[in-house]
N, CA, C and O of each residue as an XYZ file, in Angstrom:
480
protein
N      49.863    -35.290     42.691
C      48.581    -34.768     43.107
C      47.494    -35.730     42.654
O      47.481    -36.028     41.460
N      46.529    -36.281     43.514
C      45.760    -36.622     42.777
C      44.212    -35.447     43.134
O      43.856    -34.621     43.974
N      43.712    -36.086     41.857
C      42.716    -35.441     41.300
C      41.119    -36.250     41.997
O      40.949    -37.459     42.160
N      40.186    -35.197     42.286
C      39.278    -35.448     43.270
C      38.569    -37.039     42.767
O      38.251    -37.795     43.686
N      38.397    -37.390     41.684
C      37.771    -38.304     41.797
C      38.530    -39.995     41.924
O      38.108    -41.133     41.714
N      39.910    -39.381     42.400
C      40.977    -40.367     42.578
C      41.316    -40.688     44.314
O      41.860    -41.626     44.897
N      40.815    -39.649     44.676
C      40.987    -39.186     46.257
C      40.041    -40.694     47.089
O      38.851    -41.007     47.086
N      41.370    -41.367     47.771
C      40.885    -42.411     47.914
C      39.934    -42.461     48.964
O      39.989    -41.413     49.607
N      38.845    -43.470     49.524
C      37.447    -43.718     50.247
C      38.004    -43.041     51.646
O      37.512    -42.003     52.087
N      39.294    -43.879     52.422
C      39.423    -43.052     53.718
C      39.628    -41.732     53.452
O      39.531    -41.158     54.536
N      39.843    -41.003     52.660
C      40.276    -39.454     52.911
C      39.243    -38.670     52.488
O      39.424    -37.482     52.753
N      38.073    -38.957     51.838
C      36.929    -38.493     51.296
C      36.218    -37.693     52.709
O      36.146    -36.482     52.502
N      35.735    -38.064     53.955
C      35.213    -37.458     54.826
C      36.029    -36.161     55.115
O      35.793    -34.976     54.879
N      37.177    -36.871     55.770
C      38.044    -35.634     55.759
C      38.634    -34.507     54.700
O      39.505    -33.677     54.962
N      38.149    -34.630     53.810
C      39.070    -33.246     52.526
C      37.539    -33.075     52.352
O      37.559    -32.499     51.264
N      36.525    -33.154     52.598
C      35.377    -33.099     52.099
C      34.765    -32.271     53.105
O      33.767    -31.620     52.797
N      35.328    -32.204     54.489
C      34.847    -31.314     55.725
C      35.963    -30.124     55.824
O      35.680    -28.940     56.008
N      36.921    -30.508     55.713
C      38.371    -29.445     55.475
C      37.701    -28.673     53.883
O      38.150    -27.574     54.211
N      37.423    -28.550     53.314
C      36.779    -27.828     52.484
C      35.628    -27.229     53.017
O      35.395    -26.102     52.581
N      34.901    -27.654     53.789
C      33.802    -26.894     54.359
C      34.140    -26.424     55.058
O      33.658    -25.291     55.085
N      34.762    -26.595     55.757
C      36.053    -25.409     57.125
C      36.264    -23.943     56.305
O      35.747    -22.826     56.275
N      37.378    -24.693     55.655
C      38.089    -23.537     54.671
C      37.096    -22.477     53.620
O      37.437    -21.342     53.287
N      35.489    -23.336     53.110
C      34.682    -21.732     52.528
C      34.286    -20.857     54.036
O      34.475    -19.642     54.106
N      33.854    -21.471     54.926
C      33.592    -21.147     55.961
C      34.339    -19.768     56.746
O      34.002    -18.633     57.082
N      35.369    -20.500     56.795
C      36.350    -19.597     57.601
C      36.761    -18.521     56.795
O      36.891    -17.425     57.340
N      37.008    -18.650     55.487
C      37.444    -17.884     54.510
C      36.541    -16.868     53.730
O      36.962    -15.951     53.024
N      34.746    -17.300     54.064
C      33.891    -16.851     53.266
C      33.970    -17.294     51.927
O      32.835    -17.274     51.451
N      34.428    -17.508     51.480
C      34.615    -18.394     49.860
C      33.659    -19.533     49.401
O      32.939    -20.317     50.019
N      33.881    -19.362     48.296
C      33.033    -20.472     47.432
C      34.314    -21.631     46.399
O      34.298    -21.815     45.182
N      35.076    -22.092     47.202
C      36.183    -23.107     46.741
C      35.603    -24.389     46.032
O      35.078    -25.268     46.715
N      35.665    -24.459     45.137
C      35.743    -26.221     45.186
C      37.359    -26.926     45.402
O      38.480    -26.420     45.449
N      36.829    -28.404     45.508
C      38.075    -29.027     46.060
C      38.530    -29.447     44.684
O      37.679    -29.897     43.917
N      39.839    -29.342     44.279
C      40.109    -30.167     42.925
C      41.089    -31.332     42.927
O      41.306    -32.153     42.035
N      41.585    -31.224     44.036
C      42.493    -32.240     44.131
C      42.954    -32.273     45.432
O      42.227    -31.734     46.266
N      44.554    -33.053     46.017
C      44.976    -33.482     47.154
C      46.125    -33.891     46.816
O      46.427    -34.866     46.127
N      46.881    -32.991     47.404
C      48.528    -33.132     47.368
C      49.105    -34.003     49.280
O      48.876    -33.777     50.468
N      50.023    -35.144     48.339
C      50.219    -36.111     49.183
C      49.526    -36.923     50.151
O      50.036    -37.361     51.183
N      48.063    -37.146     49.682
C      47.830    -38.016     50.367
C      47.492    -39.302     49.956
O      46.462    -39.918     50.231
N      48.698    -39.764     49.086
C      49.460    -41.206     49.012
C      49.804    -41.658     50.380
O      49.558    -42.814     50.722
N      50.486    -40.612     51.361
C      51.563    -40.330     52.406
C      50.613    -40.855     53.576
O      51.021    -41.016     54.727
N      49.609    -41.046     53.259
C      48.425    -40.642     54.429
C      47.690    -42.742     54.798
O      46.704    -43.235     54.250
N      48.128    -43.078     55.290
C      47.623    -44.396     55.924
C      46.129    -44.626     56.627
O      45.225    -45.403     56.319
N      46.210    -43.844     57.473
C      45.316    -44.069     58.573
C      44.937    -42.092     58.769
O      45.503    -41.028     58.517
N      43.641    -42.575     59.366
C      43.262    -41.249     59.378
C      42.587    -40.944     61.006
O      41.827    -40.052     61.383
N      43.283    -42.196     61.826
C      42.691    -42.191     63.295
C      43.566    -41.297     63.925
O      43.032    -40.973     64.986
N      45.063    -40.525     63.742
C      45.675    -40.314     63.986
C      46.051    -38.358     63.322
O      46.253    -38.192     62.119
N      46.069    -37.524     63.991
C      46.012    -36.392     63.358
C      47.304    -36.178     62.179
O      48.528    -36.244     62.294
N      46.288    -35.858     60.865
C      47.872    -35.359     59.378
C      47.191    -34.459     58.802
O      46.003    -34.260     59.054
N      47.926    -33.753     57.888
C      48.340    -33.166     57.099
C      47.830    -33.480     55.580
O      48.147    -34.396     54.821
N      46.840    -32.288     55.396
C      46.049    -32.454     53.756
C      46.693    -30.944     53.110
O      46.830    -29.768     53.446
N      46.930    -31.717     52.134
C      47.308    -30.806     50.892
C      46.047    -30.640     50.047
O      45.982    -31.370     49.058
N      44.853    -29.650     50.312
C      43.748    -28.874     49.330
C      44.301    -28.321     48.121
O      45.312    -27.622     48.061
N      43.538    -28.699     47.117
C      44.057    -27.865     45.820
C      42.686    -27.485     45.689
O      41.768    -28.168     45.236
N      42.642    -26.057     46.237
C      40.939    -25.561     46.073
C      40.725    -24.108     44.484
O      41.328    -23.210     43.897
N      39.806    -24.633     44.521
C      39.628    -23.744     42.819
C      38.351    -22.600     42.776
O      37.250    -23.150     42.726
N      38.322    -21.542     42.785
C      36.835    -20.826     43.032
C      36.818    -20.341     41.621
O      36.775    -19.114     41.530
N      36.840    -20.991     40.524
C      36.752    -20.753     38.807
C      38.105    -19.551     38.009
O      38.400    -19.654     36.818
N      38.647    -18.674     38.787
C      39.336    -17.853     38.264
C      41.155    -18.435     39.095
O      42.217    -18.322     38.483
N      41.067    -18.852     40.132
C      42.185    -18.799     40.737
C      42.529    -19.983     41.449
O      41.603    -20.250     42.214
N      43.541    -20.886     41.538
C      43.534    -22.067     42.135
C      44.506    -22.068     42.885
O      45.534    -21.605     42.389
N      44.595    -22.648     44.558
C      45.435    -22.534     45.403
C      46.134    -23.765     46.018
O      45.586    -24.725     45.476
N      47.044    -24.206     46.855
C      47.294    -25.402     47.681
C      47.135    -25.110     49.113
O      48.120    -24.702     49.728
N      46.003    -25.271     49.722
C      46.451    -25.003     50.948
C      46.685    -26.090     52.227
O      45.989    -27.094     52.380
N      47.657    -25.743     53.001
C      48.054    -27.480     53.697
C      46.976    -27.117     54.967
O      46.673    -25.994     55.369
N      46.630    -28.071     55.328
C      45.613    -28.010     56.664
C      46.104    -29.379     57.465
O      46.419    -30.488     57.034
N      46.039    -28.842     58.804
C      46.410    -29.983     59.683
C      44.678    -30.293     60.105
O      43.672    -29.631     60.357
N      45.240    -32.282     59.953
C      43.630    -32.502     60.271
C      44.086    -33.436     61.216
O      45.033    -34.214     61.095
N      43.046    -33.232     62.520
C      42.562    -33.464     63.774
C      41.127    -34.798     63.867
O      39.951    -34.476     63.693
N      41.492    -35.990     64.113
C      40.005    -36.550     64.423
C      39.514    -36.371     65.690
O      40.004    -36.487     66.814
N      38.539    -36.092     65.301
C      37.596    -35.853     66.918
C      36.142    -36.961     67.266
O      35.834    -37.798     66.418
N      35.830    -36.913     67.778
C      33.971    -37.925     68.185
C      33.848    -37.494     66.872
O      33.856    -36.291     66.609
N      33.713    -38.514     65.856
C      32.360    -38.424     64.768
C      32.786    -37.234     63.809
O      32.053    -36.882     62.885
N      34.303    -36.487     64.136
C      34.137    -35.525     63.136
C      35.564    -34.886     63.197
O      36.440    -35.709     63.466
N      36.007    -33.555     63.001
C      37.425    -32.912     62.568
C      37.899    -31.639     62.819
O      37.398    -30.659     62.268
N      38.806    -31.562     63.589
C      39.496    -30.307     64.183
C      40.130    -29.967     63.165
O      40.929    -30.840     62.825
N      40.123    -28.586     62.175
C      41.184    -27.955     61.124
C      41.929    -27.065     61.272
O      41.336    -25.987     61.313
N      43.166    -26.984     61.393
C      44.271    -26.104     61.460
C      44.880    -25.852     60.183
O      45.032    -26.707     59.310
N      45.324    -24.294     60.085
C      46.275    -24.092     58.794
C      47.341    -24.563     59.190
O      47.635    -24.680     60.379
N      48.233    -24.976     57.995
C      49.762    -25.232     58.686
C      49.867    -23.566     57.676
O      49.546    -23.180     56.552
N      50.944    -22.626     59.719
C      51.614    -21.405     58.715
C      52.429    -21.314     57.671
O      52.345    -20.437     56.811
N      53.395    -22.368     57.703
C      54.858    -22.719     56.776
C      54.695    -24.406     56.407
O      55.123    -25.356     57.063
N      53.909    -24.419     55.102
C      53.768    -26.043     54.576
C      55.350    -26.368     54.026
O      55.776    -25.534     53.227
N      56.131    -27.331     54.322
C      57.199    -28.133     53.596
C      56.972    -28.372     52.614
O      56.297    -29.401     52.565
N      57.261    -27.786     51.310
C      56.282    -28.675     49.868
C      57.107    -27.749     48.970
O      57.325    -26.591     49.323
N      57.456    -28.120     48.098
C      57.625    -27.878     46.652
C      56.605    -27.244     45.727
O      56.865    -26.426     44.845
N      55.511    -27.685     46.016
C      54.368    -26.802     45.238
C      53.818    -25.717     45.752
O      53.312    -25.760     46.874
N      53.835    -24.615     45.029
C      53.545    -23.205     45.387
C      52.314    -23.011     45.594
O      51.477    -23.738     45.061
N      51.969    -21.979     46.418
C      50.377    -21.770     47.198
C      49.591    -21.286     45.575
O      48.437    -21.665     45.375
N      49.984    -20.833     44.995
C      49.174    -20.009     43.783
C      50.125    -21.281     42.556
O      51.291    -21.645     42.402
N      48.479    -21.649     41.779
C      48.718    -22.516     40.895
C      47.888    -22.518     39.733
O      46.781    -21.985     39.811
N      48.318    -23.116     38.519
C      47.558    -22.840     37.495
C      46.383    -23.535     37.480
O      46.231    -24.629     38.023
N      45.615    -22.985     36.926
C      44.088    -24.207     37.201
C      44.051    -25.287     36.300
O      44.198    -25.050     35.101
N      43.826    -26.762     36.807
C      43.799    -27.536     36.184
C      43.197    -27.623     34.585
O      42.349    -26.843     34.149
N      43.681    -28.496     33.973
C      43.445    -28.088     32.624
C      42.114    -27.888     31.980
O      41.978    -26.999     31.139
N      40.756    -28.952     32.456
C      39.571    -28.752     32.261
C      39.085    -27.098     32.803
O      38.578    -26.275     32.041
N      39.260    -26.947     33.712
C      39.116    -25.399     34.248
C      39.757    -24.255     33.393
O      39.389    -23.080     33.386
N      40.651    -24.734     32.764
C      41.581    -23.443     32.372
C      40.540    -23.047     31.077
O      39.983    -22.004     30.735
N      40.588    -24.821     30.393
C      39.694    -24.609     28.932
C      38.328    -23.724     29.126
O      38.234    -22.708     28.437
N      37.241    -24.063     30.047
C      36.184    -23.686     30.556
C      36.406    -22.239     30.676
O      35.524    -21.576     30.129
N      37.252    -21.631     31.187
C      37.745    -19.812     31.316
C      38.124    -19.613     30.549
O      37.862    -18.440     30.286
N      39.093    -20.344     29.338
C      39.418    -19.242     28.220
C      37.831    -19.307     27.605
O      37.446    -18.366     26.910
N      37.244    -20.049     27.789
C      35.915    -20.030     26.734
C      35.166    -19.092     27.154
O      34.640    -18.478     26.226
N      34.820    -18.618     28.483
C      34.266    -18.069     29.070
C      34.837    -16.283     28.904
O      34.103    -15.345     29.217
N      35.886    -16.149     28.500
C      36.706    -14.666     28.558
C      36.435    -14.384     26.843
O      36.015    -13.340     26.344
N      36.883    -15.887     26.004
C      36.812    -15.500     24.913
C      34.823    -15.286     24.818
O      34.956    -14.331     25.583
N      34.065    -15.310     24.699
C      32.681    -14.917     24.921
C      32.398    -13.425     25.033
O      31.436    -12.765     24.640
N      33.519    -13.078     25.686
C      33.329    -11.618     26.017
C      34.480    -10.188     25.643
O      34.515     -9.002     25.974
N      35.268    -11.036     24.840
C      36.506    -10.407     24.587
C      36.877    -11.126     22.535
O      36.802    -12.142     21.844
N      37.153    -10.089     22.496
C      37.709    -10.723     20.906
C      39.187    -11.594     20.700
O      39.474    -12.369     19.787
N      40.295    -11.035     22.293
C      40.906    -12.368     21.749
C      41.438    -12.848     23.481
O      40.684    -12.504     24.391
N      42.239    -13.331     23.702
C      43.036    -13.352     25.126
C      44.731    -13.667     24.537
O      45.176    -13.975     23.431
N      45.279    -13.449     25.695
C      46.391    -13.112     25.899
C      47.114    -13.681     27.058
O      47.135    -13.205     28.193
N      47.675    -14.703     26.664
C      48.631    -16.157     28.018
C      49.500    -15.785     28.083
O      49.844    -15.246     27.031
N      50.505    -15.724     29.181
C      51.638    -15.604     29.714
C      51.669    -16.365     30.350
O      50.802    -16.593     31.193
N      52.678    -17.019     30.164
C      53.558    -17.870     30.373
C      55.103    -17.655     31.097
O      56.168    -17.780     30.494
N      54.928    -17.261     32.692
C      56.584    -16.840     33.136
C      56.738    -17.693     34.231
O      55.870    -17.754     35.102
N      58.273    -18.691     34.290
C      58.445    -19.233     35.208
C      57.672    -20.369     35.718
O      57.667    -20.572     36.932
N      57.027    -21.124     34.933
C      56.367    -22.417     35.085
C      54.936    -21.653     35.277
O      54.038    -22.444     34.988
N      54.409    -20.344     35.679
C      52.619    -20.350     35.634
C      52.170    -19.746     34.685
O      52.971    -19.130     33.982
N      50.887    -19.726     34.386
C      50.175    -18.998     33.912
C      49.819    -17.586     33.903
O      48.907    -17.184     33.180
């Protein structure tokens, strides 16, 4: 996965409008945190496949979107059934996680992690 500020120059327009799709369509307030497989991704004249790792502070997701170039801009499709190893529901990256326990502990005297099966 890389992490948004790794997300290389060609793929920046596109995961950057596929995020504005996705609060859009979804009503949500996502940020983007990252991008699964797009090492994989060459050229972007040609319609692929973005792996979103979107984060709205409590809950972090992968969602695959088929991306479309169009005149000057981007057709977004969900893919229904993504091929991937990484699960739609994911733990939030580690700066995020720290930021929420701080934020729970503020309001709570202690918290309580579980830990089952690789999540949080």
């Amino acid at each position: 996965m890389l992490e948004t500020e790794d997300i290389p120059p060609h793929l920046r327009p596109s995961a950057q409008a596929a995020l504005a799709w996705m609060n859009e369509t979804r009503n949500s307030s996502y940020e983007l945190t990252g991008l699964v497989g797009a090492d994989e991704i060459a050229s972007t004249e040609e319609p692929f496949e973005l792996g979103l790792v979107l984060c709205d502070g409590e809950i972090c997701a992968r969602e695959q979107v088929m991306v479309q170039p169009l005149d000057g801009g981007f057709r977004f499709d969900e893919v229904a059934n993504p091929d991937t190893d990484i699960p739609a529901l994911l733990d939030p990256p580690v700066g995020l996680r720290r930021d929420w326990i701080q934020d729970v502990l503020k309001k709570h005297e202690f918290v309580l992690l579980l830990y089952y099966r690789g999540r949080w």
